[in-house]
Predicted model as a PDB file, atoms N, CA, C, CB and O in Angstrom, pLDDT in the B-factor column:
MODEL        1                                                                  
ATOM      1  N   UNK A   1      84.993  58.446-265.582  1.00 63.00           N  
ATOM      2  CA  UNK A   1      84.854  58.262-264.163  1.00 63.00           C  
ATOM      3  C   UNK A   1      83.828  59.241-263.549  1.00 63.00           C  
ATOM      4  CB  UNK A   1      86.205  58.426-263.500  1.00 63.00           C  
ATOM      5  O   UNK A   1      83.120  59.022-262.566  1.00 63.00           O  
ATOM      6  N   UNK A   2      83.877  60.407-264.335  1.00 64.00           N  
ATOM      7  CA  UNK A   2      82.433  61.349-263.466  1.00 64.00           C  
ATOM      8  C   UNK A   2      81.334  60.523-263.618  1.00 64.00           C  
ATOM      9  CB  UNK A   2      81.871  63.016-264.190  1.00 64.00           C  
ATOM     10  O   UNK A   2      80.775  60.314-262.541  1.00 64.00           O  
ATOM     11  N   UNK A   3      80.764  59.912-264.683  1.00 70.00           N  
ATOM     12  CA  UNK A   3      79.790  60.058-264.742  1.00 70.00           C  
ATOM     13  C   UNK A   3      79.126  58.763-264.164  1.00 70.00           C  
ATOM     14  CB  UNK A   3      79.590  60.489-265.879  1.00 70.00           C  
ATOM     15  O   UNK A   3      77.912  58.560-264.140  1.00 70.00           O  
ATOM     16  N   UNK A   4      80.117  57.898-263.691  1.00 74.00           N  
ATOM     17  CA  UNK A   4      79.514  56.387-262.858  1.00 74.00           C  
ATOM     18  C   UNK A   4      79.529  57.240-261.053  1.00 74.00           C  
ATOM     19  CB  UNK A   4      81.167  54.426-263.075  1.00 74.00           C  
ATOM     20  O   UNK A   4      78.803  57.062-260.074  1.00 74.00           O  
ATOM     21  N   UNK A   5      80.432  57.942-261.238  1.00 68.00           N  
ATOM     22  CA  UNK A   5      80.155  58.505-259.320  1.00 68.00           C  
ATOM     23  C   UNK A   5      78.859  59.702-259.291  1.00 68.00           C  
ATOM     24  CB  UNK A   5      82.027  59.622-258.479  1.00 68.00           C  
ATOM     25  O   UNK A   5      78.241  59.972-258.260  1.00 68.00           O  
ATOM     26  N   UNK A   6      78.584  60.374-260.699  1.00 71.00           N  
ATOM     27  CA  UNK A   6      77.985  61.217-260.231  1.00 71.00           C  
ATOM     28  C   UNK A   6      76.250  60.689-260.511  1.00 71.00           C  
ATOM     29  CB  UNK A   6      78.578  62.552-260.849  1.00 71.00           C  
ATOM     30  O   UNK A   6      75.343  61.411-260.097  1.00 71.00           O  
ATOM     31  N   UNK A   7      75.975  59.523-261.163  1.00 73.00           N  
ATOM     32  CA  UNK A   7      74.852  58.456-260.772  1.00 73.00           C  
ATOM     33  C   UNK A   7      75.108  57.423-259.376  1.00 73.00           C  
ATOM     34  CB  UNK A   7      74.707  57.436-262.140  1.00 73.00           C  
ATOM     35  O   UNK A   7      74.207  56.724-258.912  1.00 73.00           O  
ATOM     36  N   UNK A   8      76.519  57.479-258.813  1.00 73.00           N  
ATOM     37  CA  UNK A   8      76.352  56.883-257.607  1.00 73.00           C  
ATOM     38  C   UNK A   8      75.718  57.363-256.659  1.00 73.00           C  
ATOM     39  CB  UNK A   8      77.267  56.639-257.168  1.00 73.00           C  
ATOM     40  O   UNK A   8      74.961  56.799-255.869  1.00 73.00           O  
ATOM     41  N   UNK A   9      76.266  59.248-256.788  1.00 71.00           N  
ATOM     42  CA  UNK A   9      75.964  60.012-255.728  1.00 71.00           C  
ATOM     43  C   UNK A   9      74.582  60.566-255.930  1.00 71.00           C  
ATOM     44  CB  UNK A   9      76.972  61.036-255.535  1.00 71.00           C  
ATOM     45  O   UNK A   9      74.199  61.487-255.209  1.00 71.00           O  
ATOM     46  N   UNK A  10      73.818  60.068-256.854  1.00 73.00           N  
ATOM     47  CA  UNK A  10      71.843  60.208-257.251  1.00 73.00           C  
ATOM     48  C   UNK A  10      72.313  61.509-257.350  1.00 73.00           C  
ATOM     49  CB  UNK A  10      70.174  59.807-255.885  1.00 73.00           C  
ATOM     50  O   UNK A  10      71.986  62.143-256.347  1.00 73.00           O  
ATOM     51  N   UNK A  11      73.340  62.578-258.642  1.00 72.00           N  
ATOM     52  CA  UNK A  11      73.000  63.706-259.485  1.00 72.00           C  
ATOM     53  C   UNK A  11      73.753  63.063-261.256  1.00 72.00           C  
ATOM     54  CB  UNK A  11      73.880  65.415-258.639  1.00 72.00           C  
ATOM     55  O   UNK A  11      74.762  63.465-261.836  1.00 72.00           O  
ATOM     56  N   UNK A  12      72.988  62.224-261.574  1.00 73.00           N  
ATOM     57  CA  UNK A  12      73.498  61.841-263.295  1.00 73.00           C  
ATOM     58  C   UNK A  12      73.850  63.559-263.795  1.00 73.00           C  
ATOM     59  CB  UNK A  12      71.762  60.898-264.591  1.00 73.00           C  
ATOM     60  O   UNK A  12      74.894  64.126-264.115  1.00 73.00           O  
ATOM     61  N   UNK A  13      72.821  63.885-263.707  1.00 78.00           N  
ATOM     62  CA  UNK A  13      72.602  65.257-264.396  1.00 78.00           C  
ATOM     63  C   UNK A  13      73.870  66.071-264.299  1.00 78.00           C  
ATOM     64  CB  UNK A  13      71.387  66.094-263.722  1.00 78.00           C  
ATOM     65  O   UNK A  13      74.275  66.777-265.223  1.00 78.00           O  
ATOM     66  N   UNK A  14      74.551  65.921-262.994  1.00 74.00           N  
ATOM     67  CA  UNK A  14      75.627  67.451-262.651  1.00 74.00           C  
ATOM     68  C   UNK A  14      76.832  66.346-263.466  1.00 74.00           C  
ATOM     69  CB  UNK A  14      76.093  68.166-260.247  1.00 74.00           C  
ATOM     70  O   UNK A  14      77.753  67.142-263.276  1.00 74.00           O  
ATOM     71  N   UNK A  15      77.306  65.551-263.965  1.00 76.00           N  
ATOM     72  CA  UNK A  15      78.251  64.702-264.408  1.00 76.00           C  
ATOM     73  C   UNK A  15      78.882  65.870-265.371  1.00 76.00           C  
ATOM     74  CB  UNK A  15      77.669  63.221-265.095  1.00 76.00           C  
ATOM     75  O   UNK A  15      80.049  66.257-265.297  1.00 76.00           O  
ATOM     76  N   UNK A  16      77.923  66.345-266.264  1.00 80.00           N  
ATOM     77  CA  UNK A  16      78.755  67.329-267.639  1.00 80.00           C  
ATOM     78  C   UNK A  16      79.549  68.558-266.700  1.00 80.00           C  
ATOM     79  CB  UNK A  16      77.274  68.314-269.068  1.00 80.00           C  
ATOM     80  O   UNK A  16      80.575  69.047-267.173  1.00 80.00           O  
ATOM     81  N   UNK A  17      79.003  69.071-265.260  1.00 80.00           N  
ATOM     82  CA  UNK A  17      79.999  70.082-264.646  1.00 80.00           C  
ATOM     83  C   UNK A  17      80.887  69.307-264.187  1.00 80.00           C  
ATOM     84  CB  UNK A  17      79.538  71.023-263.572  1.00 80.00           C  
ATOM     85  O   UNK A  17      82.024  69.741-264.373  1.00 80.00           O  
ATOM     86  N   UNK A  18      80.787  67.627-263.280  1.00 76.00           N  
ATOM     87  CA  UNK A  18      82.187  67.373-263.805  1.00 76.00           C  
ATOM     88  C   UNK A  18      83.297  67.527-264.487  1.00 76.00           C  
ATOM     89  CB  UNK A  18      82.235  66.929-264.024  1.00 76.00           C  
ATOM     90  O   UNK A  18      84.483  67.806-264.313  1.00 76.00           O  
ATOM     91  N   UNK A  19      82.500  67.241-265.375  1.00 80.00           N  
ATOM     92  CA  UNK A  19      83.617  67.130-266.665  1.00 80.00           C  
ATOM     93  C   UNK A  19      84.378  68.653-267.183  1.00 80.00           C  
ATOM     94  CB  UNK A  19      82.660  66.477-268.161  1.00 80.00           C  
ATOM     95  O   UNK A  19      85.420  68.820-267.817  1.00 80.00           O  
ATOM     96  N   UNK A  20      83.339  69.711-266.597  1.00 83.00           N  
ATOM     97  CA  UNK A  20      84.133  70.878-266.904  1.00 83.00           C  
ATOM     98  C   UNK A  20      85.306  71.522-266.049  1.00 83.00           C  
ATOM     99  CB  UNK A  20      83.253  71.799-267.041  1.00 83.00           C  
ATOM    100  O   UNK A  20      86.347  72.160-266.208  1.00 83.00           O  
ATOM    101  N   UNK A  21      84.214  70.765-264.660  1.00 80.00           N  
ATOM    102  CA  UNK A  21      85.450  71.474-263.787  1.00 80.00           C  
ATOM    103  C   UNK A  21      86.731  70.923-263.909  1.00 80.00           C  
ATOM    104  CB  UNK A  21      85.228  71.436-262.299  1.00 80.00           C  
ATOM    105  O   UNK A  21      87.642  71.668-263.547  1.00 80.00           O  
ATOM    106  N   UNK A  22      87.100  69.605-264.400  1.00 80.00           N  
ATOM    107  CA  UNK A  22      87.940  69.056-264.485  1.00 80.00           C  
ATOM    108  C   UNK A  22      88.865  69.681-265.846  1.00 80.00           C  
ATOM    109  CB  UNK A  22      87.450  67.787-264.397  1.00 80.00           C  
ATOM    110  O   UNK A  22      90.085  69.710-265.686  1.00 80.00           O  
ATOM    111  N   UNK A  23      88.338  70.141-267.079  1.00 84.00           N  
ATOM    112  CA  UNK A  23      88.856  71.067-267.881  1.00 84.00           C  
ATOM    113  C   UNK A  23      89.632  72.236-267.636  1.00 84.00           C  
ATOM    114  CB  UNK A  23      88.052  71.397-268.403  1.00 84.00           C  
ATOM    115  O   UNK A  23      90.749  72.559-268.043  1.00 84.00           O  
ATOM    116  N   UNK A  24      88.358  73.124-266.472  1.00 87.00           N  
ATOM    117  CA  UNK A  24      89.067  73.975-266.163  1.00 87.00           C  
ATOM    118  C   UNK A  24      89.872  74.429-265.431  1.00 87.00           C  
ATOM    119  CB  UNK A  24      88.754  74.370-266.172  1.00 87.00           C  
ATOM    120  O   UNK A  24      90.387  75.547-265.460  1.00 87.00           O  
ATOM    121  N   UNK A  25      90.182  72.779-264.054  1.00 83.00           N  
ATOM    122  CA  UNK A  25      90.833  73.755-263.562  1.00 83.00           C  
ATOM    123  C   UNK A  25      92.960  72.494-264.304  1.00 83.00           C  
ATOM    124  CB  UNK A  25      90.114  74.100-261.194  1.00 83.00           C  
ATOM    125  O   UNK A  25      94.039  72.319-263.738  1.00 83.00           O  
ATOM    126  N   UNK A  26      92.521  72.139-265.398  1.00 84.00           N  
ATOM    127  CA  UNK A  26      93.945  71.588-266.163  1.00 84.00           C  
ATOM    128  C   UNK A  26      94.578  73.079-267.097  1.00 84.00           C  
ATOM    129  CB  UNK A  26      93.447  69.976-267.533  1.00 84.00           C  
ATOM    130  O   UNK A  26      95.714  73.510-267.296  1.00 84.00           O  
ATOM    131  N   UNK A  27      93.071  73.584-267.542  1.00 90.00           N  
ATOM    132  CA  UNK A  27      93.598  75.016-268.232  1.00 90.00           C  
ATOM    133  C   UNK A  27      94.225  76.299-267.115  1.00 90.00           C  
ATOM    134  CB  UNK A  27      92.110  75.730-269.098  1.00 90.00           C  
ATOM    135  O   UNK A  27      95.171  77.036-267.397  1.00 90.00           O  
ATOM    136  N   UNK A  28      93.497  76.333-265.911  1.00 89.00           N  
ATOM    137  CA  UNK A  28      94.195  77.015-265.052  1.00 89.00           C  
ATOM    138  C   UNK A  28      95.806  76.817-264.541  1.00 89.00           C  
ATOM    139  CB  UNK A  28      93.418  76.910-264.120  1.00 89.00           C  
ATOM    140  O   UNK A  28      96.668  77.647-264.252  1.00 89.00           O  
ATOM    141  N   UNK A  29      95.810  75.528-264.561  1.00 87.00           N  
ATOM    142  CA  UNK A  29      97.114  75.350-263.924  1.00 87.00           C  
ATOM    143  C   UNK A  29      98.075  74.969-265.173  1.00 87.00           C  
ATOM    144  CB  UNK A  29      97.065  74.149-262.698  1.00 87.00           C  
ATOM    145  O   UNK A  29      99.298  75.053-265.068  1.00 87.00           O  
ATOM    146  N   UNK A  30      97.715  74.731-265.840  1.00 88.00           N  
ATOM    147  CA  UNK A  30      98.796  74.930-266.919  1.00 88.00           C  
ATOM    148  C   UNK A  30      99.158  76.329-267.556  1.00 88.00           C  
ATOM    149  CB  UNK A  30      98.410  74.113-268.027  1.00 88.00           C  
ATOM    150  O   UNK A  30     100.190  76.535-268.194  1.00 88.00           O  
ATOM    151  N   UNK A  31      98.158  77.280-267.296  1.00 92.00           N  
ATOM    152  CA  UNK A  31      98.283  78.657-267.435  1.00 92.00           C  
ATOM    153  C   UNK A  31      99.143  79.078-266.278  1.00 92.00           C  
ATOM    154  CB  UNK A  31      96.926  79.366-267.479  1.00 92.00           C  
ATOM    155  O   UNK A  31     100.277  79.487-266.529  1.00 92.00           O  
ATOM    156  N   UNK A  32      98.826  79.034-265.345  1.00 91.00           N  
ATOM    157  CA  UNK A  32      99.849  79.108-263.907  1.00 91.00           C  
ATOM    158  C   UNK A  32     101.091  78.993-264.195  1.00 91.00           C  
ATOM    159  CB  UNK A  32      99.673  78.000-262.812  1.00 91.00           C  
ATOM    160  O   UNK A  32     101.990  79.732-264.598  1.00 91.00           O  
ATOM    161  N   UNK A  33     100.926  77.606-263.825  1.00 91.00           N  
ATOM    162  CA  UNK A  33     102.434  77.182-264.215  1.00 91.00           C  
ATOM    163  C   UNK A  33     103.673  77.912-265.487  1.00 91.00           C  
ATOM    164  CB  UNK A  33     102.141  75.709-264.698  1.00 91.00           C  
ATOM    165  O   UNK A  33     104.781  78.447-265.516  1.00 91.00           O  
ATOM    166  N   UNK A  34     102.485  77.448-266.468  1.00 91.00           N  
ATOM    167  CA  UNK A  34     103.613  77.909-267.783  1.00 91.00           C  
ATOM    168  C   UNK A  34     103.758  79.644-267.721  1.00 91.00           C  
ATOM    169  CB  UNK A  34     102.828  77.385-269.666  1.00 91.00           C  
ATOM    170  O   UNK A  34     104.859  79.964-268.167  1.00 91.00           O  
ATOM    171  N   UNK A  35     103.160  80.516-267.404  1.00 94.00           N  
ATOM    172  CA  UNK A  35     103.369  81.803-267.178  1.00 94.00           C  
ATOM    173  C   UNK A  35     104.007  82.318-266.034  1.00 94.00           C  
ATOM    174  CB  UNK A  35     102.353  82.312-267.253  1.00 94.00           C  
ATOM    175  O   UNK A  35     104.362  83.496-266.003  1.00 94.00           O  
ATOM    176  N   UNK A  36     104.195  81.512-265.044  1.00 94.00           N  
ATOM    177  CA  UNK A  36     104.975  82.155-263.678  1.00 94.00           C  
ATOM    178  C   UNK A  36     106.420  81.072-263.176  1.00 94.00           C  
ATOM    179  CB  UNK A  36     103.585  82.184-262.140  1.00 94.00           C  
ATOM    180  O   UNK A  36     107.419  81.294-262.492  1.00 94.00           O  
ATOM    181  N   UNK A  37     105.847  79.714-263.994  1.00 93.00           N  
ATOM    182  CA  UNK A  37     107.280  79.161-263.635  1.00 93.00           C  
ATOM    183  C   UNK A  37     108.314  79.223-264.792  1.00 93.00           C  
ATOM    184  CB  UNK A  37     107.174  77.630-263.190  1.00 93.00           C  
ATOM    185  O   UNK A  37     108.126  79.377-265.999  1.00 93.00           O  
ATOM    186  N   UNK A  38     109.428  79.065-264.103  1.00 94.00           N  
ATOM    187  CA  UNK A  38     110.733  79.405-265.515  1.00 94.00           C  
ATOM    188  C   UNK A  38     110.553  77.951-266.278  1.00 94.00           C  
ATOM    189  CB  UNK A  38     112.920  79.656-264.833  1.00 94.00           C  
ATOM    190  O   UNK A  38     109.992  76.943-265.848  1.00 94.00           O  
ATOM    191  N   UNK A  39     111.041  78.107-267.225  1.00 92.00           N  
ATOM    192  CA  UNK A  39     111.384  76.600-267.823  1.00 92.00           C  
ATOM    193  C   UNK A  39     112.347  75.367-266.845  1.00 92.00           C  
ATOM    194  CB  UNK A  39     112.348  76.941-269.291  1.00 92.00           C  
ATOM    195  O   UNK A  39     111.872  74.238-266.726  1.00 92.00           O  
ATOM    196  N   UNK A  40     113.298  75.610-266.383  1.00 92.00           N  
ATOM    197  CA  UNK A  40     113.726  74.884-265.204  1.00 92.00           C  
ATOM    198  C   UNK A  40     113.263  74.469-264.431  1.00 92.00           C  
ATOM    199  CB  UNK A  40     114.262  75.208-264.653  1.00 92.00           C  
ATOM    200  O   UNK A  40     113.428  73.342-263.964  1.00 92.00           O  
ATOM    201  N   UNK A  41     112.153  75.766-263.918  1.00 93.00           N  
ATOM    202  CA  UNK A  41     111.363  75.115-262.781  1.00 93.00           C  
ATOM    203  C   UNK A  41     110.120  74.250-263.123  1.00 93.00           C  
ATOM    204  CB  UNK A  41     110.884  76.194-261.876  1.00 93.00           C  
ATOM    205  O   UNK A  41     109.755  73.410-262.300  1.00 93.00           O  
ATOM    206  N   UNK A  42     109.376  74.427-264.422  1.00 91.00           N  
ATOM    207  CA  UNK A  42     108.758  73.756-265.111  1.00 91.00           C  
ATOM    208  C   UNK A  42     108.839  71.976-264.944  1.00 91.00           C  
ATOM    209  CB  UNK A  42     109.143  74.310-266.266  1.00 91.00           C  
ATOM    210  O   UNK A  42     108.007  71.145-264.578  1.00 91.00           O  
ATOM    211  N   UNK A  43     110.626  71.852-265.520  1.00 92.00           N  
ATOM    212  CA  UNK A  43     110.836  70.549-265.591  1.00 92.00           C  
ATOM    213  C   UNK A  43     111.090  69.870-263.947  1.00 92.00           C  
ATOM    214  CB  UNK A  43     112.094  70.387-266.629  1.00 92.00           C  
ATOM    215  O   UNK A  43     111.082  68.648-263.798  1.00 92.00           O  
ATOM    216  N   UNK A  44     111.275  70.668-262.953  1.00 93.00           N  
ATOM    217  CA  UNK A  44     111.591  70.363-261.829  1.00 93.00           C  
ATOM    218  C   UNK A  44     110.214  69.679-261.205  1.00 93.00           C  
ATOM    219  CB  UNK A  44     112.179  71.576-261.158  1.00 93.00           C  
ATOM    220  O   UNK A  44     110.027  68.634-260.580  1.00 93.00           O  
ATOM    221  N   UNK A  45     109.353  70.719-261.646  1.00 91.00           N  
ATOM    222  CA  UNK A  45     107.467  69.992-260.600  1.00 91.00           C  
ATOM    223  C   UNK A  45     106.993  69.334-261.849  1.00 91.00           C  
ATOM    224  CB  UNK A  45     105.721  71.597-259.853  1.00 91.00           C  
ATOM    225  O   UNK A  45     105.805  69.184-262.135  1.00 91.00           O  
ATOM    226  N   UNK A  46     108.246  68.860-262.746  1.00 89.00           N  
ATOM    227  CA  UNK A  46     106.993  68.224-263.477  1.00 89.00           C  
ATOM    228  C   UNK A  46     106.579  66.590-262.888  1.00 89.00           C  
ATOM    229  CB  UNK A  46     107.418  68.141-265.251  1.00 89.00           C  
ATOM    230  O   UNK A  46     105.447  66.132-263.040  1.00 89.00           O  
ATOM    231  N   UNK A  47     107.444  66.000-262.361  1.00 91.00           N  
ATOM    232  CA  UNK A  47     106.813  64.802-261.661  1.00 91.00           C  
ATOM    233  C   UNK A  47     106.245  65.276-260.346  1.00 91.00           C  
ATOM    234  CB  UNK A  47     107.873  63.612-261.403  1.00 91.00           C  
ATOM    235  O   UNK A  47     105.094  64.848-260.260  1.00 91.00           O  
ATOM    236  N   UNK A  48     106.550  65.917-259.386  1.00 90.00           N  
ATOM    237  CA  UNK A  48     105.081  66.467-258.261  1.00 90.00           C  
ATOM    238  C   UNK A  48     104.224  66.591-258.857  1.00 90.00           C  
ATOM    239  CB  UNK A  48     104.982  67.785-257.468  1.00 90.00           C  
ATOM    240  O   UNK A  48     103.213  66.017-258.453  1.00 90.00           O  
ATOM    241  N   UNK A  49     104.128  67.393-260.137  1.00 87.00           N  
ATOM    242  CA  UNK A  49     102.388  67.707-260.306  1.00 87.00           C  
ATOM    243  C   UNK A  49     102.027  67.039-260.980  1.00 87.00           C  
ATOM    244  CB  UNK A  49     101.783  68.895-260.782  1.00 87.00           C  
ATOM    245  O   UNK A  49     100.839  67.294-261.178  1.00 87.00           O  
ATOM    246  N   UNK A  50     102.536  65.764-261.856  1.00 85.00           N  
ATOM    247  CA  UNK A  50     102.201  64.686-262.620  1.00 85.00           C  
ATOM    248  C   UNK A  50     101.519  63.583-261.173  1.00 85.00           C  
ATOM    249  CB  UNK A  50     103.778  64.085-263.623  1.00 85.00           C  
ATOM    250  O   UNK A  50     100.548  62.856-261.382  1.00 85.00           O  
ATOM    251  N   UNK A  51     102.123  63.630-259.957  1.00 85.00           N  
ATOM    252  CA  UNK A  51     101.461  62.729-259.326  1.00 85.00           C  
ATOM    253  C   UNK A  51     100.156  63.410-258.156  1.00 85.00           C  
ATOM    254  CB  UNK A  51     102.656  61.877-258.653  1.00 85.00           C  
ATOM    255  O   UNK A  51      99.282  62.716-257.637  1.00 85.00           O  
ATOM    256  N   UNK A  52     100.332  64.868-257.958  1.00 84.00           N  
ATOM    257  CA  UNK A  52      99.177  65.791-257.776  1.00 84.00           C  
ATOM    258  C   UNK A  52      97.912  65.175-258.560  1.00 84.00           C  
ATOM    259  CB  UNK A  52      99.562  67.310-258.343  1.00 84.00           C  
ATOM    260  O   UNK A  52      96.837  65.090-257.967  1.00 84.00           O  
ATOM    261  N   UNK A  53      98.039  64.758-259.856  1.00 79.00           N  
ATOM    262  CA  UNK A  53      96.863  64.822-260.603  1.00 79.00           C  
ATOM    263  C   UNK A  53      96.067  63.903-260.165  1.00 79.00           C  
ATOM    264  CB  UNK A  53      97.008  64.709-261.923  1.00 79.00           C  
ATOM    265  O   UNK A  53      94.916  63.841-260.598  1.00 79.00           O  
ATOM    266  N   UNK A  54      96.784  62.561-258.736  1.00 76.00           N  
ATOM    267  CA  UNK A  54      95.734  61.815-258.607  1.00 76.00           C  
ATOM    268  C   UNK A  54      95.131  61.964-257.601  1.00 76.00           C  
ATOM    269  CB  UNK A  54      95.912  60.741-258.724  1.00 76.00           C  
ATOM    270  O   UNK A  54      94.108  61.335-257.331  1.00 76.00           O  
ATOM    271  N   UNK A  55      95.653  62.810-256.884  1.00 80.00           N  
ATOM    272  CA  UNK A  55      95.023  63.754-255.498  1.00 80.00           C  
ATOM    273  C   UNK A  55      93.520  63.739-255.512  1.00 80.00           C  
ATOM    274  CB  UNK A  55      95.474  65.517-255.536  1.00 80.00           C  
ATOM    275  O   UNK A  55      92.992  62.903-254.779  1.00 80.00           O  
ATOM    276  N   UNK A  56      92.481  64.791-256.463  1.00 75.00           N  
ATOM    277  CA  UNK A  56      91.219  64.500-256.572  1.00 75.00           C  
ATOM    278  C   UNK A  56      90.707  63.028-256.840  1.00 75.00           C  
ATOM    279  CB  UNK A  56      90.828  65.295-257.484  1.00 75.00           C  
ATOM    280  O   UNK A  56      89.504  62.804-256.709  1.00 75.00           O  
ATOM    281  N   UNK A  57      91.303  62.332-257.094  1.00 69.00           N  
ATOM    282  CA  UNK A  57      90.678  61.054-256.852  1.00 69.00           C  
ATOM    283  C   UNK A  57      90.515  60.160-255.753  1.00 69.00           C  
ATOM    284  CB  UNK A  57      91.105  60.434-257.513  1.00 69.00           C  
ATOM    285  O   UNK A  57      89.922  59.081-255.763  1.00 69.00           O  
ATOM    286  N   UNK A  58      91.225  60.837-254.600  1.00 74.00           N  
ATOM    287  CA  UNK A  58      90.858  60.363-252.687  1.00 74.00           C  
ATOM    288  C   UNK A  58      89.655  60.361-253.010  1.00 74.00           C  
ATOM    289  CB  UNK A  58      91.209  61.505-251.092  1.00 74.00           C  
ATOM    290  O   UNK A  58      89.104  59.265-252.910  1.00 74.00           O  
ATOM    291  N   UNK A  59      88.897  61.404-253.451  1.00 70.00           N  
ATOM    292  CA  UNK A  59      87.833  61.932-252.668  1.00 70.00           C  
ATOM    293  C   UNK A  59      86.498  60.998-253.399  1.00 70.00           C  
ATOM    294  CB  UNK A  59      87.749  63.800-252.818  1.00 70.00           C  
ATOM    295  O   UNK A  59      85.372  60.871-252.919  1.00 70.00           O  
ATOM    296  N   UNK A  60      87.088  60.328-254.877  1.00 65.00           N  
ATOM    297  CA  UNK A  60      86.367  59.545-254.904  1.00 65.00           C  
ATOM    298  C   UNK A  60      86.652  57.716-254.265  1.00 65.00           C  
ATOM    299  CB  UNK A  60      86.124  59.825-256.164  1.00 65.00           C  
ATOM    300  O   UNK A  60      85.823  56.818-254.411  1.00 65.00           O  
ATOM    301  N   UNK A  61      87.615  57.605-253.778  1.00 68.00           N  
ATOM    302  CA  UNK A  61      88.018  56.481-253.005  1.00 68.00           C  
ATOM    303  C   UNK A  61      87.331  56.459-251.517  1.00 68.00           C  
ATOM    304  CB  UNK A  61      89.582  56.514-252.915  1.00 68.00           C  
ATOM    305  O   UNK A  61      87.134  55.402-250.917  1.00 68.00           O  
ATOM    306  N   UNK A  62      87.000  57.701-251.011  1.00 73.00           N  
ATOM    307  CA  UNK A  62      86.386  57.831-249.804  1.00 73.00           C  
ATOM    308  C   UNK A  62      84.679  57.833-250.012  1.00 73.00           C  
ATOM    309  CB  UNK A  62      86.977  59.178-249.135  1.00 73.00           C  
ATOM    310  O   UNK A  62      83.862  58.056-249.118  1.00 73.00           O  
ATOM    311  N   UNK A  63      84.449  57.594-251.117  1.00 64.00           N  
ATOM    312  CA  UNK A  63      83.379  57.849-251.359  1.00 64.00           C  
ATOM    313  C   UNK A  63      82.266  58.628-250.121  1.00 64.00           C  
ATOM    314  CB  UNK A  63      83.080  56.643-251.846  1.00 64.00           C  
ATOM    315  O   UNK A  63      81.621  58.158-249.183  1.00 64.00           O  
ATOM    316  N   UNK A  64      82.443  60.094-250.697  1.00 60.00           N  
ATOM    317  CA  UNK A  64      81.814  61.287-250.348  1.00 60.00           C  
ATOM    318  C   UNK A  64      80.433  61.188-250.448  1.00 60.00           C  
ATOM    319  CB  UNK A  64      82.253  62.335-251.091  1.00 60.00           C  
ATOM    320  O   UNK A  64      80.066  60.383-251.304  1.00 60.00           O  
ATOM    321  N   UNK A  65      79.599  61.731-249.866  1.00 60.00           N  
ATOM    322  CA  UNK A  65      77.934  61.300-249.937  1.00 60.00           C  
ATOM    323  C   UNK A  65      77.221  62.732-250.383  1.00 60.00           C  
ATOM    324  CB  UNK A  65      77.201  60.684-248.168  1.00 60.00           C  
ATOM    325  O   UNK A  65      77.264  63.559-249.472  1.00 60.00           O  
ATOM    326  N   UNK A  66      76.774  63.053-251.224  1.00 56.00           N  
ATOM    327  CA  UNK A  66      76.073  64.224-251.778  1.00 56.00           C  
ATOM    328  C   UNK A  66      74.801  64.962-250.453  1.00 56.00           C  
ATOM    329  CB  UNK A  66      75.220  63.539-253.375  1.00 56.00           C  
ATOM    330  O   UNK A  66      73.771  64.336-250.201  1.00 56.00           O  
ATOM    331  N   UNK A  67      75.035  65.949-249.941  1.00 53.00           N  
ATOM    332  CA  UNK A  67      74.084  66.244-248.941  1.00 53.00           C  
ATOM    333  C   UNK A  67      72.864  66.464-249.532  1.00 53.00           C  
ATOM    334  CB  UNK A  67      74.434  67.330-248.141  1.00 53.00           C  
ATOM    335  O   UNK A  67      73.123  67.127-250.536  1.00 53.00           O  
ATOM    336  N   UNK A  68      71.797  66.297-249.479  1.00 56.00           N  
ATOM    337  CA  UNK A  68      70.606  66.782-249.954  1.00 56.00           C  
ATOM    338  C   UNK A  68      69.729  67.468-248.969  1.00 56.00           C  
ATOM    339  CB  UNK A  68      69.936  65.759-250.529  1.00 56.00           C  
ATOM    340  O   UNK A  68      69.856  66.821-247.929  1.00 56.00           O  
ATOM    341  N   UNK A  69      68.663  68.739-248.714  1.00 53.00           N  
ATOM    342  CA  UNK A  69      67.663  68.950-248.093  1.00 53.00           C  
ATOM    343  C   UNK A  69      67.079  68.141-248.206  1.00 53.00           C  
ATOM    344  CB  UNK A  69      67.131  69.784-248.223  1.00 53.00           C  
ATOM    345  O   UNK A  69      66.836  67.631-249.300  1.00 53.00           O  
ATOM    346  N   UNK A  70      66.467  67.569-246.654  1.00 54.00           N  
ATOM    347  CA  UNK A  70      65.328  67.004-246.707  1.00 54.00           C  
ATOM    348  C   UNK A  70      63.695  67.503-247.734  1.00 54.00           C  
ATOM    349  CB  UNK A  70      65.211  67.045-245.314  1.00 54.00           C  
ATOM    350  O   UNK A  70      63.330  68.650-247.990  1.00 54.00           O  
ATOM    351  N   UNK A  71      63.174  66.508-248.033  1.00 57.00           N  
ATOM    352  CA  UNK A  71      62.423  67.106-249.265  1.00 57.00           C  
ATOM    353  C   UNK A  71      61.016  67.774-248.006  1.00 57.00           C  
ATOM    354  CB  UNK A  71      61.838  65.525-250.843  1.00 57.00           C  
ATOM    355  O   UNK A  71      61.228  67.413-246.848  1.00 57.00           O  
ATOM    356  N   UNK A  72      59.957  68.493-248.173  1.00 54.00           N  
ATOM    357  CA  UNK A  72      58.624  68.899-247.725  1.00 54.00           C  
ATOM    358  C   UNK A  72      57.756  67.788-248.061  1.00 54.00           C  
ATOM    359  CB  UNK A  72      58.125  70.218-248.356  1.00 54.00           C  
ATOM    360  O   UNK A  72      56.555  67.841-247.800  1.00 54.00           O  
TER     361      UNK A  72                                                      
ENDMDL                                                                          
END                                                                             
């Protein structure tokens, strides 16, 4: 999915930081989580944050428009 929005939004090129930011921030929050929540509480957000995960995808449903400087 990055890489058809991020040729929608005319940057093909930034698609691979897509793809990282999306890595990093699953390694962040699973680091989060698994280090500060108990195991109980673990299983408690595990359906909130199972349906959190489709949250960043509004923003491609609203389809967001890439600002660019005007060129010289």
């Amino acid at each position: 999915m990055p890489v058809p929005y991020a040729a929608q939004v005319g940057a093909p090129d930034e698609a691979g930081l897509l793809f990282a930011a999306v890595a990093a921030g699953m390694f962040a929050g699973n680091l989060i989580v698994g280090r500060l929540v108990r195991p109980a509480g673990r299983e408690r957000l595990a359906s909130p944050l199972a349906l959190a995960l489709g949250l960043p995808l509004l923003g491609f449903a609203l389809h967001p428009h890439r600002h660019t400087p005007p060129s010289c």
